[in-house]
C-alpha positions as CSV (number, residue, x, y, z in Angstrom):
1,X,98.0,185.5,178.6
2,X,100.4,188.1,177.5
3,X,98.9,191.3,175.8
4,X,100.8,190.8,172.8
5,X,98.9,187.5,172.0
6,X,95.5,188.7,173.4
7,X,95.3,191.6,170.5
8,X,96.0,189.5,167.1
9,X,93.1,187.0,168.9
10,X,90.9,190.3,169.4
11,X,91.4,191.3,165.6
12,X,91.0,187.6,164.3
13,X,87.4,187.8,166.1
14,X,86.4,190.9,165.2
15,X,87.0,189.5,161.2
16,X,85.3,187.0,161.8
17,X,81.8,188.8,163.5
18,X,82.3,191.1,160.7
19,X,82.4,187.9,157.8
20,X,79.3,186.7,159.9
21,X,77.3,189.8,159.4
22,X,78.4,190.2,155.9
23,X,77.2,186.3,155.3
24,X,73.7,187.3,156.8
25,X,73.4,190.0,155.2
26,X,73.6,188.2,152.2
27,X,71.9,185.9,152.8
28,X,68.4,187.7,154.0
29,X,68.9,189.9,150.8
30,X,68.8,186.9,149.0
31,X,65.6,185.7,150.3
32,X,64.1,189.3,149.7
33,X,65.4,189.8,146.2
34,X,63.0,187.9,143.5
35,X,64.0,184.1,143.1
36,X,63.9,183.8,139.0
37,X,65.2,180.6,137.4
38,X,66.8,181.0,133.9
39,X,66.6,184.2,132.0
40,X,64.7,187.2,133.3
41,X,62.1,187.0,130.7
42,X,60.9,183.7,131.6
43,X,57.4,184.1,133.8
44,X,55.3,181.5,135.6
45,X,51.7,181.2,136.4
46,X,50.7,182.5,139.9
47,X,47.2,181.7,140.0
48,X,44.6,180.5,137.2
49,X,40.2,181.0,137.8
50,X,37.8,180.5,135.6
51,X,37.2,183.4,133.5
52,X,34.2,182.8,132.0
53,X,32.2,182.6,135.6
54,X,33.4,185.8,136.7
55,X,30.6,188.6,137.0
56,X,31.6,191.3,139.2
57,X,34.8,192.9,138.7
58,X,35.7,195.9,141.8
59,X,38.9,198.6,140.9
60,X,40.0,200.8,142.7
61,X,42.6,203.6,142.1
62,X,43.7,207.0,142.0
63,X,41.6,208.3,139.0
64,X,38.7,205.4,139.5
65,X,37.2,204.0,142.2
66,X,33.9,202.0,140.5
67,X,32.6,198.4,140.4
68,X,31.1,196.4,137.2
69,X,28.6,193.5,137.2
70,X,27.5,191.1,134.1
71,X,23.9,191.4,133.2
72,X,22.7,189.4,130.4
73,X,26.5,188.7,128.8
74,X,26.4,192.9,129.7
75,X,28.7,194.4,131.5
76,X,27.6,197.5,133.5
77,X,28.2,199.8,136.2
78,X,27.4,199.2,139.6
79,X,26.2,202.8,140.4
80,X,23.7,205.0,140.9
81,X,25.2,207.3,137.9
82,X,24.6,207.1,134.3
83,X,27.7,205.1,132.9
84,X,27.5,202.8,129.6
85,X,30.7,200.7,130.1
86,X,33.1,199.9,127.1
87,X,32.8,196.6,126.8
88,X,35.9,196.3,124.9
89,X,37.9,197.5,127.6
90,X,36.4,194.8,130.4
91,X,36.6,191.9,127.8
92,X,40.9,193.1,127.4
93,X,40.9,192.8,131.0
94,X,39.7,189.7,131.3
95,X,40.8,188.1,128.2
96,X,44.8,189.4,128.6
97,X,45.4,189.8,132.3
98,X,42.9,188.1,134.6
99,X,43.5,184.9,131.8
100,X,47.0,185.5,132.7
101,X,48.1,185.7,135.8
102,X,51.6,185.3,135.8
103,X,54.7,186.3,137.3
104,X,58.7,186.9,136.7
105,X,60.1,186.5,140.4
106,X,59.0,186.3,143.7
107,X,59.9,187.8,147.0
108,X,59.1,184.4,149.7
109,X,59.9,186.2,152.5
110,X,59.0,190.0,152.0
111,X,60.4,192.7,154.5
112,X,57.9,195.2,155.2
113,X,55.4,195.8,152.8
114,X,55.9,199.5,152.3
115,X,59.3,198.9,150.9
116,X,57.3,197.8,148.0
117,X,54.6,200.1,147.7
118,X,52.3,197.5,149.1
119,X,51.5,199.2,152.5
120,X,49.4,201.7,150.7
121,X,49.1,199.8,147.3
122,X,49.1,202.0,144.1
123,X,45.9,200.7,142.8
124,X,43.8,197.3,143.5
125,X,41.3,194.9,141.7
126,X,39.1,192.1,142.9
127,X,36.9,189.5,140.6
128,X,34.1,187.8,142.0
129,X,31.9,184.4,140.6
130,X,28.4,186.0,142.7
131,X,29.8,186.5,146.2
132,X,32.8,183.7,145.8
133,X,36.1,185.9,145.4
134,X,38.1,184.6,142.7
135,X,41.3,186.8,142.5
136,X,42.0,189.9,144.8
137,X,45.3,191.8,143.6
138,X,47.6,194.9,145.1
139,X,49.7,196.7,142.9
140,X,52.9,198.4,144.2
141,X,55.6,200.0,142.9
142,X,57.7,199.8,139.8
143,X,61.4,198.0,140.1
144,X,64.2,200.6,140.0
145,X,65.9,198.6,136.9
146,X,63.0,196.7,135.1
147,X,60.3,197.6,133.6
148,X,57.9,195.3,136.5
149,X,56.0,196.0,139.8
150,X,55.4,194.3,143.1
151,X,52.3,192.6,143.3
152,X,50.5,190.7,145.8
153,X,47.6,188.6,145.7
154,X,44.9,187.9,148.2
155,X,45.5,184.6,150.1
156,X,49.0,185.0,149.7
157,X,51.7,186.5,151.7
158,X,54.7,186.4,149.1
159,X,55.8,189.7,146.7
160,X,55.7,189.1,143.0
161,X,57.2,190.7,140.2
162,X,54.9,191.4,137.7
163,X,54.9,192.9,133.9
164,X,53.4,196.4,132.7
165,X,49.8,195.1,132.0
166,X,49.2,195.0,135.9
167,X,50.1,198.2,135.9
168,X,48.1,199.0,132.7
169,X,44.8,197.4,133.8
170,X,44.6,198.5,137.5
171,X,45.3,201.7,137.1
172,X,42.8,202.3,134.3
173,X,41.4,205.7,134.3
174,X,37.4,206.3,134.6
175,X,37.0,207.6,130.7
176,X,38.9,204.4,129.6
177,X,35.7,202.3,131.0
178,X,32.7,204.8,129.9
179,X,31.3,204.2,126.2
180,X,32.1,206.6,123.6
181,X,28.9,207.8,121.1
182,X,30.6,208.1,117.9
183,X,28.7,210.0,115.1
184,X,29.2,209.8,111.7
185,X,30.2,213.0,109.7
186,X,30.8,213.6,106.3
187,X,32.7,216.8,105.4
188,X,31.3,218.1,102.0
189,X,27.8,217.2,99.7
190,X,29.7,215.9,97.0
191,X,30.8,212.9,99.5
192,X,27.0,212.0,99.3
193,X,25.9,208.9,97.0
194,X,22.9,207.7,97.8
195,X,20.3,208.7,100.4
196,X,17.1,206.5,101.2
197,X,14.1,207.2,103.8
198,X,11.4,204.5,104.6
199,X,9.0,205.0,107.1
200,X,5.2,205.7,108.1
201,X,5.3,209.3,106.9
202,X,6.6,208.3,103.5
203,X,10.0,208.0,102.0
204,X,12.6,208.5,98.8
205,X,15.8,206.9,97.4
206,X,18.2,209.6,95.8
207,X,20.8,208.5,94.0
208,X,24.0,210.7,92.7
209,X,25.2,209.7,89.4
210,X,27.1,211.7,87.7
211,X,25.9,209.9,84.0
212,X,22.8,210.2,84.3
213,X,21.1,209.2,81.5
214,X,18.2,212.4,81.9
215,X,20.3,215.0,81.8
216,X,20.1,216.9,79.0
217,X,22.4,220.2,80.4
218,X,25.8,219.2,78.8
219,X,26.9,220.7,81.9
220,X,25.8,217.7,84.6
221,X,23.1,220.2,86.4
222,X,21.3,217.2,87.6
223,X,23.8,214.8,88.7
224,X,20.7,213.4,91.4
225,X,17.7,211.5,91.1
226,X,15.1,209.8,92.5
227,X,13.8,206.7,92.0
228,X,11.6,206.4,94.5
229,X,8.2,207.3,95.3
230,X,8.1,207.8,91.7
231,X,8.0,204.4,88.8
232,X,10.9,206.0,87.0
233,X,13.9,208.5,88.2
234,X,12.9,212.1,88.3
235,X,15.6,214.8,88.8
236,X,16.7,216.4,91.1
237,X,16.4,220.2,91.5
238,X,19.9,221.5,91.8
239,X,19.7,224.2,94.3
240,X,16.6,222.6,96.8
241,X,18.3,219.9,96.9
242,X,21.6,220.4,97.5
243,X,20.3,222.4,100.5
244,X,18.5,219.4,102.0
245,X,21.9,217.7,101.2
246,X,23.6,219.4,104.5
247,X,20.6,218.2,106.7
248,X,22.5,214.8,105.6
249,X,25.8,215.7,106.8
250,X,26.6,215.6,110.4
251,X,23.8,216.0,113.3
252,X,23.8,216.8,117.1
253,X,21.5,215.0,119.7
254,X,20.1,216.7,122.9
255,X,20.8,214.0,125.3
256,X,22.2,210.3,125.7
257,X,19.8,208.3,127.1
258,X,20.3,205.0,127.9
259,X,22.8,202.5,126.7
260,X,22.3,198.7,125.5
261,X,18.9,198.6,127.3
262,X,17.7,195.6,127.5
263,X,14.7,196.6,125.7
264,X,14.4,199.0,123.3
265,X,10.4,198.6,122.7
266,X,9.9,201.8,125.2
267,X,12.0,203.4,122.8
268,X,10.2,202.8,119.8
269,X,12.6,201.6,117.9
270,X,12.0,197.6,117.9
271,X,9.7,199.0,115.2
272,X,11.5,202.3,114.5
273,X,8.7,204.8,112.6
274,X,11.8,205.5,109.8
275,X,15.2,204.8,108.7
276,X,17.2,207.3,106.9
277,X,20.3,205.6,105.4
278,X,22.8,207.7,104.1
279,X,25.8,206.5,101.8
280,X,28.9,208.0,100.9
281,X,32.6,208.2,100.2
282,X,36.1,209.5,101.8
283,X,37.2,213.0,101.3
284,X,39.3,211.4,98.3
285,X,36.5,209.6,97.2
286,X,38.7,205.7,97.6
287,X,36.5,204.4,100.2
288,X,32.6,203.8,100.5
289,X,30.9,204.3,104.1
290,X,27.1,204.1,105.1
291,X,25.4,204.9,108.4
292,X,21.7,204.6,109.2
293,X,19.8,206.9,111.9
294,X,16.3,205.2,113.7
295,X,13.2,207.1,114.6
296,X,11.4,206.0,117.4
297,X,8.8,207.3,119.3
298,X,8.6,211.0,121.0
299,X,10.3,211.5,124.5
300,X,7.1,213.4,126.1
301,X,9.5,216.2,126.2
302,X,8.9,217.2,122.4
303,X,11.9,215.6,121.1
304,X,12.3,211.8,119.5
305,X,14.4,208.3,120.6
306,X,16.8,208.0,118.4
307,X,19.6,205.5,117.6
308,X,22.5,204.6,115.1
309,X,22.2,201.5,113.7
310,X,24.9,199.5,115.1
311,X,25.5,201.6,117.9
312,X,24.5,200.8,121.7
313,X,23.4,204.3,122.3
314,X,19.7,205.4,122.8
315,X,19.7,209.2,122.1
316,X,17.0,212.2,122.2
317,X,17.4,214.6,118.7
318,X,14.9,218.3,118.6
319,X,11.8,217.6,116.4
320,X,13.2,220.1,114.2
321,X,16.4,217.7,113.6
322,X,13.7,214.8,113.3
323,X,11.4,217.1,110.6
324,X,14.4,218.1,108.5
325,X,16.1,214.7,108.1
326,X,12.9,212.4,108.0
327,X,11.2,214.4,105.5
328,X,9.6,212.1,103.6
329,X,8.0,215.2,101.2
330,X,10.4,214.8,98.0
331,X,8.2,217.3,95.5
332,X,10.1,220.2,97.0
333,X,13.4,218.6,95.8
334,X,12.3,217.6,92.6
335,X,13.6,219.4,89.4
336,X,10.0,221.4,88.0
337,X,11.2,222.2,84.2
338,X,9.6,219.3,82.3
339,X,12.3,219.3,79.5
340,X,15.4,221.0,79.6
341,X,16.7,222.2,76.3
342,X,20.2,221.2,76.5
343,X,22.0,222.0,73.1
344,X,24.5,219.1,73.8
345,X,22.8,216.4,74.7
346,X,19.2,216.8,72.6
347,X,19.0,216.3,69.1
348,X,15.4,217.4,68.6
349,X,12.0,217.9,69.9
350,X,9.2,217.1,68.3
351,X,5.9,218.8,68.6
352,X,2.7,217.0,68.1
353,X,-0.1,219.4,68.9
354,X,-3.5,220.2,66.8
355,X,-3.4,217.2,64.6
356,X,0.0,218.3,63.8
357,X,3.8,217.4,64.0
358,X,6.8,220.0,63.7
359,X,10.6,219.6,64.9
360,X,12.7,221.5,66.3
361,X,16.2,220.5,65.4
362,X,19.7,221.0,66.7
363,X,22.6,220.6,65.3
364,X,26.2,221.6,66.7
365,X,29.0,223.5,64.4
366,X,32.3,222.0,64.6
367,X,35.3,223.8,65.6
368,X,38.9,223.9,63.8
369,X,39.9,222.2,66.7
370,X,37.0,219.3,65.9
371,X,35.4,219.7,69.3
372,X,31.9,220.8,69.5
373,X,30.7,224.7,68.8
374,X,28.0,226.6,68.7
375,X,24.5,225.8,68.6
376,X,22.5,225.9,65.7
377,X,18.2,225.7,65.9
378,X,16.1,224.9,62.6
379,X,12.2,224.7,62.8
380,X,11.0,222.3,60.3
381,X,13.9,222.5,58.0
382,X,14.4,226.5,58.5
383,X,17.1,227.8,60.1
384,X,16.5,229.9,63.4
385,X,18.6,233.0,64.1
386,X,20.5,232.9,67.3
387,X,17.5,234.9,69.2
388,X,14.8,233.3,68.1
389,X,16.4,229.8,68.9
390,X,17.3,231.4,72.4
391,X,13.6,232.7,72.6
392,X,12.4,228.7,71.9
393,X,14.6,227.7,74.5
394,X,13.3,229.6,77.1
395,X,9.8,229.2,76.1
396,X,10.2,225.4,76.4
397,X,11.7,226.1,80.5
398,X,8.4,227.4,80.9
399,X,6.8,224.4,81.1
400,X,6.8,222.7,84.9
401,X,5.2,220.6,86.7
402,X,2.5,222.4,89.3
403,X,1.8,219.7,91.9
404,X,1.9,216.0,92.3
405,X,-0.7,213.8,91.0
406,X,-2.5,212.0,93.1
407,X,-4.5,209.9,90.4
408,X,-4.4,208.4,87.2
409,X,-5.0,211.0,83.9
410,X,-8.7,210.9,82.9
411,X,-7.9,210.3,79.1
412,X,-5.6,209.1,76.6
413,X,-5.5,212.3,74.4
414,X,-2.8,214.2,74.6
415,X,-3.1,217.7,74.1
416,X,0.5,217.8,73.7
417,X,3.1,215.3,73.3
418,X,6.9,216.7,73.1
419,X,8.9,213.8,71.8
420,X,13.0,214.1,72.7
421,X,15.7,212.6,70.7
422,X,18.8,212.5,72.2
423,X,22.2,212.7,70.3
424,X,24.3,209.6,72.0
425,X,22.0,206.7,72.9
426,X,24.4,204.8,74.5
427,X,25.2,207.4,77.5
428,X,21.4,209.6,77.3
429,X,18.2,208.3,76.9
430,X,15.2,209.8,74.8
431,X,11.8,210.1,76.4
432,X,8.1,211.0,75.3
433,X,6.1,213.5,77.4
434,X,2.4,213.4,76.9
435,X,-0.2,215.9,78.1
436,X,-3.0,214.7,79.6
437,X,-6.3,215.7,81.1
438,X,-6.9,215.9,84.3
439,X,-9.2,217.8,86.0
440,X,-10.6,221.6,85.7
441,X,-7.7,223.0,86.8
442,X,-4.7,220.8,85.4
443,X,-2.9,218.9,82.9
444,X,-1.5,215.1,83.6
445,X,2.3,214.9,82.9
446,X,3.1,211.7,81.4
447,X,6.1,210.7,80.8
448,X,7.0,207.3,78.8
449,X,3.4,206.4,80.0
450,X,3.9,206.8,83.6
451,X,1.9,210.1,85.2
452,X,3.8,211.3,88.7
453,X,3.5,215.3,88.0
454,X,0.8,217.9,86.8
455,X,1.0,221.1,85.3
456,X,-1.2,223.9,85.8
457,X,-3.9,224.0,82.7
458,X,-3.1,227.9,82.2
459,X,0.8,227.1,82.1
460,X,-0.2,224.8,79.3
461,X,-2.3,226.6,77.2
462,X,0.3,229.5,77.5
463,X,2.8,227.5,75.6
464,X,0.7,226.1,73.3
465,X,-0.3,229.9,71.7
466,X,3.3,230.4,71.6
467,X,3.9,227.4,69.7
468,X,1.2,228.2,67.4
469,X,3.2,231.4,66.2
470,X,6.3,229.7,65.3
């Protein structure tokens, strides 16, 4: 053959061994690329298990490396550590991606795995039905343009492409699976509303109320009161109690215990000794919270079980914490003055002592404005000077209660009775404080015919020689 024919044959072979290595080329790239049909959002199931049988779940990546098992509809960890599991975030797990396993695209005949990550996979995860496994899957690495990962799953020799929650559930981090304790905390004392203790050692209900119908101030001194142990509502002493208010606050434990144990009898608290439940309100006072703290038995290390109601924590808090928020001793918080001679709010007080009655009277002056002014005192019809009225006043704070009574009075005679008569029924109410006897060394303090208080004898017959010289 002559060599001028022999090269255009050599060039039309050479185009066409390079047209066959293009078309091969293709075509393996075509069976490696993803196979999607229609358009690229459109997924389809890989494999489906049952859910609900699953009991062991096994994860392993680069922060966490940790197997759960269900105990009693309880997930826990499978470890020697201390580690109460958030449920939540094993329920999302099962409920969005193991209920889910889909895919966009898949790879049917993979080159080598490491071109996808899967080699050395980025993070893996295994569920189990007791020792059956139900789903074993490898993530790899992300697709250069799409937001999705290679994935393979056990059993199965093809690549998948898979969306973010793969990625977002296999690689979740250790502190994403442990329990957080979180504790209630309320910034200021004027948040508080209502505070209640029951228990073995005695208890209270304090209630705020800023219209309270006792206080006689003008100037809501005693926007608290309790209304129980006592049969009617007693205020509250401004100063102790505010102070015992902060004790109501916030609170730090000295150790976390256990979490969601299955019983909570060694614990004492399936009969917890007390219950303080504490309400109150946002910083801008629109929304109305509560939280109630358990007491249960001593730890043998001189602190006390404790637990938030509604939380899955068991916790250890210092006896101190225990004595200063379970304090069921409410006479150090109560207000002592038996009447408080608020210009504003009282009308009169009338005296009925040695088989006689006299009245104290106050009326107020009226301002050019209208509003209320001054003051002004009359005993029995006759007008007090400034001073003297002043000098009544504080003669009458002189009178408080001593100590608690612990009994009934011994007598219906009163040795003094001080009815009050308040100037607006509809917002204050009046009351009637009797005198009573007691015993050798006090005075019952009866108030409306219900005896919670007594005064010290010598307080009372103090007062009454004062009253005697008016």
């Amino acid at each position: 053959m002559k060599k001028k024919k022999i090269i255009p044959l050599l060039a039309l072979l050479a185009a066409a061994v390079v047209l066959v290595a293009l078309y091969l080329a293709l075509s393996l790239k075509n069976k490696k690329e993803p196979q999607q049909s229609g358009e690229e959002t459109e997924f389809f199931q890989v494999k489906e298990i049952a859910v609900e049988s699953v009991d062991r779940i096994e994860i392993s990546n680069a922060s966490f490396n940790g197997s759960f098992v269900k105990e009693d509809g309880v997930w826990r960890y499978d470890g020697g550590e201390f580690f109460p599991v958030r449920q939540k975030t094993i329920e999302n797990l099962l409920s969005i991606l193991l209920s889910n396993l889909n895919a966009f695209g898949v790879v049917e005949d993979p080159a080598e795995l490491s071109e996808y990550g899967l080699a050395e996979p980025v993070a893996t995860l295994a569920a189990y039905a007791g020792e059956r496994e139900l789903v074993g899957i490898s993530l790899g690495n992300a697709l250069p343009t799409k937001e999705q990962y290679y994935c393979m799953f056990s059993g199965d020799s093809k690549v998948y492409t898979v969306s973010g929650n793969y990625r977002r559930f296999l690689t979740t981090a250790r502190e994403d699976f442990l329990a957080e304790l979180e504790l209630p905390t309320v910034a200021e004392v004027s948040q508080l509303q209502e505070i209640e203790l029951t228990g073995e050692a005695g208890g209270f209900h304090a209630v705020r109320d800023a219209a309270n119908p006792y206080d006689y101030s003008g100037k809501a001194v005693f926007d608290w009161y309790f209304t129980e142990p006592y049969e009617r509502p007693v205020n509250a002493d401004y100063d102790a109690w505010y102070q015992q208010c902060a004790y109501y606050l916030s609170f730090s434990y000295e150790a976390l215990v256990a979490y969601m144990p299955s019983d909570v009898s060694v614990y004492g608290l399936s009969e917890p000794t007390a219950r303080l439940t504490v309400v109150y309100t946002s910083q801008n006072g629109a929304e109305r919270n509560s939280y109630t703290l358990e007491l249960g038995s001593e730890d043998g290390n001189g602190n006390y079980y404790a637990r938030l109601e509604g939380s899955d924590w068991i916790m250890t808090i210092s006896s101190k914490t225990a004595e200063n928020r379970f304090s069921g001793n409410v006479y150090p918080w109560v207000c002592k003055t038996i009447v408080w001679p608020g210009t504003h709010g009282i009308a009169s007080l009338s005296f009925l002592f040695d088989g006689e009655e006299h009245t104290l009277a106050i009326t107020l002056e009226e301002n050019e404005d209208g509003s209320a002014g001054d003051a002004v005192g009359t005993w029995d019809g006759e007008t007090l000077s400034q001073e003297r009225f002043s000098e009544m006043q504080s003669d009458l704070l002189s009178l408080r209660i001593s100590a608690p009574a612990e009994q009934d009075a011994n007598g219906e005679e009163a040795l003094l009775t001080i009815r009050v008569e308040v100037r607006d029924a509809e917002t204050m109410r009046g009351q009637t404080v009797a005198f009573l006897p007691y015993n050798e060394e006090a005075y019952a303090v009866s108030v409306d015919g219900l005896v919670n208080f007594l005064i010290d004898k010598r307080d009372l017959e103090l007062y009454l020689e004062l009253l005697r010289t008016y």
